[in-house]
N, C-alpha and C positions, 0 to 999 in steps of 0.2 A: 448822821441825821437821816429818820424815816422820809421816804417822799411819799406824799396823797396816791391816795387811785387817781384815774384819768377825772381832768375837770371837766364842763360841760361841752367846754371851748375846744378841748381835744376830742369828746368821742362825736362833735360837730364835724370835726375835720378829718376823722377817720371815715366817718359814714358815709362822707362825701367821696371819698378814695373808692369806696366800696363796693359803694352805685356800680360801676364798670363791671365787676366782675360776674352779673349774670349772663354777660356779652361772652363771656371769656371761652370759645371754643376750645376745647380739650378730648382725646383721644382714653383720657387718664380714668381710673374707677370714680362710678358713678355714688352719692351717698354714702359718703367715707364714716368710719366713726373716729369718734373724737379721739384727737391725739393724745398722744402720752406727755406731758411739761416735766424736762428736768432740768438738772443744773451742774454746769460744771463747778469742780471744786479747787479751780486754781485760784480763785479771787479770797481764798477764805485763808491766807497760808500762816495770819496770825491763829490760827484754831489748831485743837488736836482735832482728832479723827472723831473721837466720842462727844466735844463739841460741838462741831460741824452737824456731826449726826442727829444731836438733838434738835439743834438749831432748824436745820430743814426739815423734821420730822414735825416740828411745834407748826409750822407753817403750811402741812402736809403735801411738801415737796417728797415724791415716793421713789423716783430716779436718779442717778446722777451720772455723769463722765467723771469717771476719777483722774486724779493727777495725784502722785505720789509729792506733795508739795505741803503734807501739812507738818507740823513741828512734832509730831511724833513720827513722820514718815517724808521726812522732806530729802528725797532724792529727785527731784526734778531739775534736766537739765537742758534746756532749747536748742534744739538745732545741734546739740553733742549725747553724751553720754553721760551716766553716773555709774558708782560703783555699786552692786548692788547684791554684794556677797551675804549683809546685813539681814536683807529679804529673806530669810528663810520660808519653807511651808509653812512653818507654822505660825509664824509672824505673818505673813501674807494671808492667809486664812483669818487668824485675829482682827487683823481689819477689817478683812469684808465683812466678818460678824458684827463686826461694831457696829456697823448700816443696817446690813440685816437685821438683825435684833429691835432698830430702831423702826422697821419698818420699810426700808429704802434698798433697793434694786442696783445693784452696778451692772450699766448698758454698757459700760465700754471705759478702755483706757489709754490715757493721751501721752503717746514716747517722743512723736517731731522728734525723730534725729535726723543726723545728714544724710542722707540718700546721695547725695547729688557731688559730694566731694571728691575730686578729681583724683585722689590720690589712693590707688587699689584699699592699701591696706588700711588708709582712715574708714573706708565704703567698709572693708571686711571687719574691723570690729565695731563699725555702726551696727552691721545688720547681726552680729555677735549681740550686740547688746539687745537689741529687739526680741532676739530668739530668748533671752534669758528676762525679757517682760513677758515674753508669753510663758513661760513657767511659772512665774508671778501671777498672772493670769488666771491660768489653770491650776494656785491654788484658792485662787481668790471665787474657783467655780465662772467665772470669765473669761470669753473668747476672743472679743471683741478688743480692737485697738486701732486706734488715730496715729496719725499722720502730715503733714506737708510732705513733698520733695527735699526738701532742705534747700539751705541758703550758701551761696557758695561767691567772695569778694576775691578774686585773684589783689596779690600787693604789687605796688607799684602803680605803673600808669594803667588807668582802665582801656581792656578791648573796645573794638569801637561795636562789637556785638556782647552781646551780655555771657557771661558764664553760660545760664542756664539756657539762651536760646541759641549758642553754637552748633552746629548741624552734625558735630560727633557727639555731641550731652545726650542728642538724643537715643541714639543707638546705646550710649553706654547706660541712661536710663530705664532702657528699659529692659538690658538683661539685668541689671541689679532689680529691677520690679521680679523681673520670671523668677530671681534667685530668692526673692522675698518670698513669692508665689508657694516657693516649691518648700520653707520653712514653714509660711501659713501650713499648708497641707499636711506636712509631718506634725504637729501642734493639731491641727484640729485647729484653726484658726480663721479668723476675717480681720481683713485690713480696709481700713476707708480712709482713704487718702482724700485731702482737702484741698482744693485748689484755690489761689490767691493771687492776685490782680501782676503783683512783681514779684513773682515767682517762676518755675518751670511750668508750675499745671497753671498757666497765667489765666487762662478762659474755660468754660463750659464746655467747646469743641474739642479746645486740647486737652484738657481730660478725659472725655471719652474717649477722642483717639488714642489715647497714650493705654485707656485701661484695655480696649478694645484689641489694642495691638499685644496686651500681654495676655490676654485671651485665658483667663484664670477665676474662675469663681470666686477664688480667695481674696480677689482684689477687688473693691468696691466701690464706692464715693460718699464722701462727709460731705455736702452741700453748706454753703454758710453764705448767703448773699450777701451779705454786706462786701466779702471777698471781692465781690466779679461788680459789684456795683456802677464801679466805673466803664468796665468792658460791656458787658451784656446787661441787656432786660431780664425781668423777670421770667418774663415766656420762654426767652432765648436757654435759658440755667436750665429748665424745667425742660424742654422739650428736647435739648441733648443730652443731660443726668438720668432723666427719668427711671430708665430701668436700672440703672447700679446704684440710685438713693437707698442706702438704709441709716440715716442720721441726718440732722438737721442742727445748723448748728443756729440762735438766734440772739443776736446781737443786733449793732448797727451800728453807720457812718455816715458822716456828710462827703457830699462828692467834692473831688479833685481834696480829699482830706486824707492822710495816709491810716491816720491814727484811727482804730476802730470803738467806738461806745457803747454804752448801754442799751438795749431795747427802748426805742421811743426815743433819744439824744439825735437820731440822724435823719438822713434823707428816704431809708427803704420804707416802701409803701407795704407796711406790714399788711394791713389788710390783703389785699391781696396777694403777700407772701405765704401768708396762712392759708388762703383758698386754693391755691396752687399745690402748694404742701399738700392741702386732706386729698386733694385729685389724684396727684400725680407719685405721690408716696404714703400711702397714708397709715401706715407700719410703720415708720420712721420717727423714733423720737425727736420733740424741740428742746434744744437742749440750751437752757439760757448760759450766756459765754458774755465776759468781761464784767462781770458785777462780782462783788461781794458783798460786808454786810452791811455794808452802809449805803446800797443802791439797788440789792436784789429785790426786793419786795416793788418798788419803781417799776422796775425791767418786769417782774412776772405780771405786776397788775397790767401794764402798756397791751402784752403778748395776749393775756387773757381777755383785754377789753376787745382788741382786733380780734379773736376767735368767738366772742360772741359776738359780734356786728356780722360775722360770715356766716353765722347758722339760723340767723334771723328770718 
């Protein structure tokens, strides 16, 4: 089922949100231009490739975040691997034409595998497999690719510290980051790693320390507030990401809620998530995340209705 544009009763309660933001001091560029709207394509995984593509093409959606998740190309595996001997060049080229052709731009492509797994050689062909997305990648004419940490459950009885914030995770984190680094670079590549609330990259701070400390151009940030919603403000995301933002990711959630929803379903003050955005990154695609097609048109009118109330 389609859902309406915003009723009256929501761009009432948006523009109230909104009011605040000419208060909103920032160090960030002045007179941003308008951002770029796309969309990820893991919510669509009943569609092929050339469906999809028409589909968001009919609705002139021009970007996307690919996820190798559709039923002509369903290798998508979270927080692991897949086998991806299938991909050839020219099959991976095939698809990006499929977009292309339609119109549609690939901004980047989503691996999330485990970074973070304790165990050398699960780490050594996780980042095996990455290195053999960016050949994927690069023939897809694409350099770009996402990320988490990964998630990592020891079995048995739980530490009374978590996996990921034990004070060796982190040392071993971040030479597997250099070792990512030093793959980015031989690729010709960029990595934006996304931070999330129960995660390793749990906060805004520890992100940037973490990317800061692998001191690598290759290594970037996917911002997604609905992530940090519960940790940090808005300001707080923005004013320690700022310069490694190149992606945005726009969803949302209600707080103390784990589960993430649609643009307009939760608590983030998109308004002024949007206003932030054009300041403080404003190169940075919004790339709408957890819809498909029976709620993306919802989630882009919400995003869109917030971005006009902020250039008003």
């Amino acid at each position: 089922m389609n859902h309406p544009a915003l009723t009256r009763r929501e761009v009432i309660r948006l523009g109230a949100s909104a009011a605040p933001l000419a208060m909103i001091q920032s160090s960030c560029a002045p007179s941003p231009p308008a951002p770029t709207i796309g969309i990820a394509t893991l919510g669509f995984r009943e569609m092929t490739n050339r469906q999809l593509a028409e589909e968001l093409a009919r609705e002139g959606l021009r970007t996307i975040q690919l996820f190798l998740s559709q039923t002509d190309s369903n290798y998508w595996k979270y927080n692991g691997r897949a086998d991806l001997a299938a991909m050839t060049d020219e099959r991976s080229k095939a698809i990006a034409d499929t977009y292309r052709s339609a119109g549609i731009a690939i901004h980047s492509i989503g691996v999330y595998t485990n970074l973070i797994h304790p165990d050398p050689a699960e780490r050594s062909a996780n980042l095996a497999y990455f290195e053999s997305m960016m050949r994927v990648g690069a023939a897809m004419g694409c350099h770009t690719f996402i990320s988490e940490a990964g998630h990592f459950e020891p079995e048995g009885t739980a530490p009374k510290v978590p996996h990921h914030f034990q004070e060796e995770v982190w040392s071993q984190m971040v030479a597997t980051g250099k070792e990512l680094a030093a793959i980015a670079e031989r690729h010709g590549a960029t990595i934006l790693l996304e931070p999330f609330f129960r995660g390793f990259l749990a906060s805004a701070k520890r992100t940037r320390l973490f990317i800061e400390e692998i001191a690598s151009p290759r290594i970037r940030a996917l911002l997604d507030p609905a992530n940090l919603l519960e940790i940090n403000d808005l300001e707080e995301m923005f004013s320690q990401l700022a310069p490694y933002i190149d992606c945005l990711h726009a969803k949302d959630r209600k707080l103390h809620v784990d589960r993430g929803v649609p643009a307009g379903q939760g608590d983030l003050d998109y308004p002024k998530f949007v206003a932030l955005a054009a300041k403080c990154a404003p190169k940075a695609p919004l790339i709408l995340e957890y819809v498909g097609p029976n709620d993306y048109k919802q989630a882009l009118a919400h995003l869109q209705g917030a971005l006009k109330l902020t250039r008003t």
